[in-house]
C-alpha positions in Angstrom: -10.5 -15.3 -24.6 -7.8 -17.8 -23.6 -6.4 -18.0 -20.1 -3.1 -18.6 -19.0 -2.8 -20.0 -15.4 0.4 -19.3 -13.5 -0.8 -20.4 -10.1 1.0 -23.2 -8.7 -0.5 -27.1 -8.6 -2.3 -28.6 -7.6 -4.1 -25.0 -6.8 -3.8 -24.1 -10.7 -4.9 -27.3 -12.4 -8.1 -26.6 -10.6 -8.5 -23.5 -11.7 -8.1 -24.5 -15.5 -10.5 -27.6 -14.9 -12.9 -25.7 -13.9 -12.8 -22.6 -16.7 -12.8 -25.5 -18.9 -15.9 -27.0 -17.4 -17.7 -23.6 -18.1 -16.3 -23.8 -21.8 -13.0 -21.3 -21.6 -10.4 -22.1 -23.1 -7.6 -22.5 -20.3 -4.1 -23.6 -19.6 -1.8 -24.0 -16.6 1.8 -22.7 -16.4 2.7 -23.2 -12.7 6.1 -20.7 -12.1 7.0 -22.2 -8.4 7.2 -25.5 -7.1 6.6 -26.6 -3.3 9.5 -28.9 -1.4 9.5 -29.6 2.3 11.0 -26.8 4.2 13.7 -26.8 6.7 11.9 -26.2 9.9 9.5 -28.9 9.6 11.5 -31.4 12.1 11.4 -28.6 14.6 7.7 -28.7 14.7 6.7 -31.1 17.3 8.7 -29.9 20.2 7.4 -26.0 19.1 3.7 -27.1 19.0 4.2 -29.6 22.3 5.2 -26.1 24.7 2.1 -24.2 23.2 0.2 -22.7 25.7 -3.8 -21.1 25.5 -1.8 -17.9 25.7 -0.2 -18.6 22.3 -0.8 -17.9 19.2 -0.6 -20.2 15.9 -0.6 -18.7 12.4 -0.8 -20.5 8.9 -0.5 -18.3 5.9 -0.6 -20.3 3.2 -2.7 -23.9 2.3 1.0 -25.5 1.5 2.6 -24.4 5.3 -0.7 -26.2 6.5 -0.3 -29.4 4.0 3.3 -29.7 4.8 3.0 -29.6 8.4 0.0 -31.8 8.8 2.2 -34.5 6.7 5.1 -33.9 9.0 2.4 -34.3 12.5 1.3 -37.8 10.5 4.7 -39.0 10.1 5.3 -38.9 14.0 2.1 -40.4 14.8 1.1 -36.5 16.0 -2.3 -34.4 16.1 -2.2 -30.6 16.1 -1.7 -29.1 19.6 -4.8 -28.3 21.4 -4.0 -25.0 23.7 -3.1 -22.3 20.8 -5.6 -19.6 19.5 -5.5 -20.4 15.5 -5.4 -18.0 12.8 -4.8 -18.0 9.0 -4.2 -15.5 6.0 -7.8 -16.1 4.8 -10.6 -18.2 4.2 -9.0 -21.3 1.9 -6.3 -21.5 4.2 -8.3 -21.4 7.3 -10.9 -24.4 5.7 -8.0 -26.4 5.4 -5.8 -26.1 8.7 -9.6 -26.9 10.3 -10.2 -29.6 8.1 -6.8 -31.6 9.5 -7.0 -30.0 13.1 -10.6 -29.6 13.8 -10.1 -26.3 15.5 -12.2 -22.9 15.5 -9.5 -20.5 13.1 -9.9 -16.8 13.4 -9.6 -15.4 10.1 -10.3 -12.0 8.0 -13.5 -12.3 6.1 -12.8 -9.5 4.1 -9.3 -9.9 2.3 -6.8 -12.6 2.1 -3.5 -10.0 3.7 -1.4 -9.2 6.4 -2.9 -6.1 6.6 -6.6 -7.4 7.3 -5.2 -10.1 9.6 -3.7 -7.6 11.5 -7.1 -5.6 12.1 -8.9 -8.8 14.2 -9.9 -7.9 17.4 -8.2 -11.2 18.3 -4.8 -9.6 17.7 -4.7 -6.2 19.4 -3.5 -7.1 22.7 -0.9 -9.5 22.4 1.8 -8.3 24.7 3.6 -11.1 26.1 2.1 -14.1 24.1 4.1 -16.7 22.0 3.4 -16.0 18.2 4.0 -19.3 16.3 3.9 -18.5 12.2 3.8 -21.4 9.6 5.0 -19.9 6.2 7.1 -20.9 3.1 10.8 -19.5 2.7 11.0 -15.7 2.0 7.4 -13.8 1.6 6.7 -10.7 3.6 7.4 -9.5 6.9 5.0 -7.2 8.3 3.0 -9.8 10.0 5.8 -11.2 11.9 7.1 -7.5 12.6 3.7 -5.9 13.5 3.1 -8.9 16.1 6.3 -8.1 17.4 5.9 -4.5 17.7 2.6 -5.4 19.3 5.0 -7.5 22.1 4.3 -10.9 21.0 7.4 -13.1 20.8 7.6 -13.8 17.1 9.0 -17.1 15.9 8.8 -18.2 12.3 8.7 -21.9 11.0 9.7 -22.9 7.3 7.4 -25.6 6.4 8.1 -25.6 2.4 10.0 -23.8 0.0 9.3 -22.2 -3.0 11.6 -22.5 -5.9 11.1 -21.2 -9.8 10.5 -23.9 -12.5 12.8 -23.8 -15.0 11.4 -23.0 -19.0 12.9 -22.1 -21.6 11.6 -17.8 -22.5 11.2 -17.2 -25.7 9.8 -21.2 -26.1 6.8 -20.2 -23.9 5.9 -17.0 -25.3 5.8 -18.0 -28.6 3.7 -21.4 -27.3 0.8 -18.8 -25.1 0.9 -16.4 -27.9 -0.1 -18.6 -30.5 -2.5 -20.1 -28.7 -4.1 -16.9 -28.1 -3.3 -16.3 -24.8 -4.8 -12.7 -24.4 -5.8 -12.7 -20.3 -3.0 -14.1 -17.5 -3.7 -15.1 -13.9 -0.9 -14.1 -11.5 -1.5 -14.7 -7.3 2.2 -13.0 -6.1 4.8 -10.5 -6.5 7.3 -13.5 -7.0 5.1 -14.8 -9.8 4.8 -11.8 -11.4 8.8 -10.7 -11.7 9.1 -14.2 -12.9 7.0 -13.8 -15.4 8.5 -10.8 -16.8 11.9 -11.9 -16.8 10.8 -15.1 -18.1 9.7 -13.1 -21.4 12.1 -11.7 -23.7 11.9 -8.3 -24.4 10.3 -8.8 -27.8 7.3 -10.9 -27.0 7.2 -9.3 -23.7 6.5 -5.6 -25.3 4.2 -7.4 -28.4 2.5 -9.8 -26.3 3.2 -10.0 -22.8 1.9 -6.6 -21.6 -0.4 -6.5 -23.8 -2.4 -9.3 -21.8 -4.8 -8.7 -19.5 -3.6 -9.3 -15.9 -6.0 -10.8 -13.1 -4.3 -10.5 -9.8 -5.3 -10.9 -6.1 -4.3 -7.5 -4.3 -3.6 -4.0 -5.0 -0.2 -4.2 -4.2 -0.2 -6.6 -6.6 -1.6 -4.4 -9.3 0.3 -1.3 -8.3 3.8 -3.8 -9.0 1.7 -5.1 -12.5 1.3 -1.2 -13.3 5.1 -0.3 -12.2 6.5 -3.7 -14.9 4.2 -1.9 -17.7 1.2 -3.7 -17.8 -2.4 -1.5 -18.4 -5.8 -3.9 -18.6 -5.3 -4.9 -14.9 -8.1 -6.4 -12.8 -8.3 -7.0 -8.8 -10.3 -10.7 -7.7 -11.8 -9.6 -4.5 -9.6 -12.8 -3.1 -7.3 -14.8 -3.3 -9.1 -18.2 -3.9 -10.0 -19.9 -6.8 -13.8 -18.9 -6.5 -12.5 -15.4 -6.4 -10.5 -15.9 -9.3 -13.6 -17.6 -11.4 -16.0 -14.6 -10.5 -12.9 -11.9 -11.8 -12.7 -14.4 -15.1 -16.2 -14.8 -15.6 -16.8 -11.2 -15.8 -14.6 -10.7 -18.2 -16.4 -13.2 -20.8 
């Protein structure tokens, strides 16, 4: 079984490192790229009016790593009054390993959805909702907080833009190689990939791969694009993404 990487660095080189380590043959082919995002200079005067009525959200390891550079540029620490939460547990270990705050989190998976169930976040009428993202993603946190009467504002720390490969070049590269099981960890990823593909090696080879992916909807997308040997990590992390692989070989 060879294994073809998509997630991004420096996430994805990990990942291969450490499939290689337990002798699996493994390669990374990251299909986004991370560059500061535009709301990042507006960060200090948002965090310095937080309250302990407000709310501060990080869904993703890259809005935490681009902020806390931005904090460290102005000689800054992470405000102290907000209640913290992130999209799950990889992201919460790291916006507690620069702030040294208590995060709220879901244990169980790394969504909106199970966010949304915390205790934590059922009665939120009237508080400040501050939400630490990359450029585009989904909106139903954002809008459920708001429906909930939080005031909802969202801050681009980085953005996500597609590396550029040449199609056909690639496939016929993984497919020699033997590339016979992909990782994929978002709808973005995943459309990339197929329109990467041309039409050819995507119906001989492409589909034909076994896809591991991070959510249902994520499968239920893989399943709607043509693909059939689809399997669900019970996360998002790289741990989850090793116990999925590993049961597999």
């Amino acid at each position: 079984m060879s294994i073809l990487v998509t997630r991004p660095s420096p996430a994805g080189e990990a990942l291969v490192s450490r499939l290689r380590t337990l002798g699996q043959e493994a390669w990374s082919f990251p299909l986004i790229e991370f560059t500061p995002g535009r709301d990042l200079p507006r960060l200090a005067d948002a965090f310095s009016s937080l309250t302990d009525n407000d709310l501060l959200f990080a869904l993703s390891q890259h809005a935490v790593a681009f902020a806390h550079a931005q904090l460290e540029r102005q000689g800054l620490e992470w405000p102290v009054a907000p209640h913290y939460f992130a999209i799950g547990r990889t992201t919460a270990l790291a916006l507690h390993t620069v702030s040294g705050h208590d995060i709220h989190y879901p244990r169980d998976r790394e969504i909106s959805e199970v966010l949304l169930q915390l205790p934590e976040l059922q009665n939120i009428a009237g508080k400040r909702a501050l939400i630490l993202r990359g450029n585009g993603g989904r909106e139903l946190l954002g809008e459920t907080l708001n429906a909930r009467g939080a005031d909802v504002t969202f801050y681009e720390c980085y953005q996500r833009s597609a590396k550029h490969y040449d199609g056909a070049e690639e496939a016929m590269r993984w497919q020699s190689r033997g590339v016979t099981t992909i990782v994929v960890t978002s709808g973005e990823m995943l459309q990339q990939l197929n329109a990467l593909i041309p039409q050819w090696y995507r119906e001989n080879w492409l589909l034909r791969c076994r896809l591991i992916v991070v959510s249902e909807r994520l499968a239920h997308l893989a399943r709607e694009l043509g693909w059939q040997d689809i399997k669900v990590a019970d996360n998002a992390d790289n741990d989850a993404l090793l116990r999925a692989l590993q049961q597999l070989s």
